[in-house]
C-alpha positions in Angstrom: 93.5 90.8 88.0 96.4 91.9 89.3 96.4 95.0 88.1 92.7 95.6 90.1 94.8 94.4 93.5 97.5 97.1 92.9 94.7 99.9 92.1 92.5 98.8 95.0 95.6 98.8 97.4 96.2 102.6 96.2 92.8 103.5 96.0 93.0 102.2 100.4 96.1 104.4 100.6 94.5 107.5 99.4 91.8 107.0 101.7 94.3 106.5 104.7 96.4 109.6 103.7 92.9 111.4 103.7 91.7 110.8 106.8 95.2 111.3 108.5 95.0 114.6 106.9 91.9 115.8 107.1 90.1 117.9 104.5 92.3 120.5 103.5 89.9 123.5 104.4 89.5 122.1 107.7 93.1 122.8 109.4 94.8 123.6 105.6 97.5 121.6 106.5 96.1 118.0 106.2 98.3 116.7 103.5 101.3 118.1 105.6 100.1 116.9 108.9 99.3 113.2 107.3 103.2 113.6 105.8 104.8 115.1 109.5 102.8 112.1 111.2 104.1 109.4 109.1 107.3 110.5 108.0 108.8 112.0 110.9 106.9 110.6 113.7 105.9 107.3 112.6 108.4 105.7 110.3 111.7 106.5 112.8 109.6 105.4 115.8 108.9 102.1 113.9 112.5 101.8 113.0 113.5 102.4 116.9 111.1 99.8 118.0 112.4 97.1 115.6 115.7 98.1 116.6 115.7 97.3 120.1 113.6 94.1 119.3 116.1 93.0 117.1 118.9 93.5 119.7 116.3 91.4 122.6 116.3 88.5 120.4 120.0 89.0 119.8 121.1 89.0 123.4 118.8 85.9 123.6 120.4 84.0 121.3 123.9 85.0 122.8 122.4 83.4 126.5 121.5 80.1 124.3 124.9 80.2 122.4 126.7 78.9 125.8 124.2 75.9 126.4 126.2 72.8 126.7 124.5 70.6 124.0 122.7 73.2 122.6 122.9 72.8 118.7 121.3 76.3 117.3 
C-alpha cells in the first residue's frame, strides 16, 4: 500500500519534470531547462517569498506584543 503511494507520487514527478522539459529532441535541453526552471528560478524565488512573509507576520506580532492586556 504504501509502497504503491510512493511509486505513484514518482511516477507524477516524472511526468512534471517531463513536461517542464519538453521532449528532448524538441529544444535538446529539456531536462536542463526543467532543472534551470526549478532550481534556479523557482526554488530561491519560493524561499524569497516565504521570507518576507515570515518577517510580515513577524512585525505583526511585534505591533500585538505592546497591547495592554494582550496575553499572546
Amino acid at each position: 500500500m504504501f509502497e504503491t503511494i510512493i511509486t505513484d507520487f514518482f511516477m507524477w514527478c516524472v511526468y512534471i519534470l517531463q513536461v517542464v522539459g519538453g521532449s528532448p529532441g524538441e529544444y535538446g535541453f529539456g531536462y536542463y531547462l526543467a532543472n534551470i526552471f526549478i532550481f534556479v528560478i523557482l526554488q530561491p524565488a519560493l524561499i524569497i517569498l516565504f521570507f518576507i512573509l515570515w518577517r510580515i507576520e513577524k512585525r505583526k506580532n511585534k505591533k500585538h506584543e505592546n497591547i495592554p492586556g494582550n496575553r499572546y
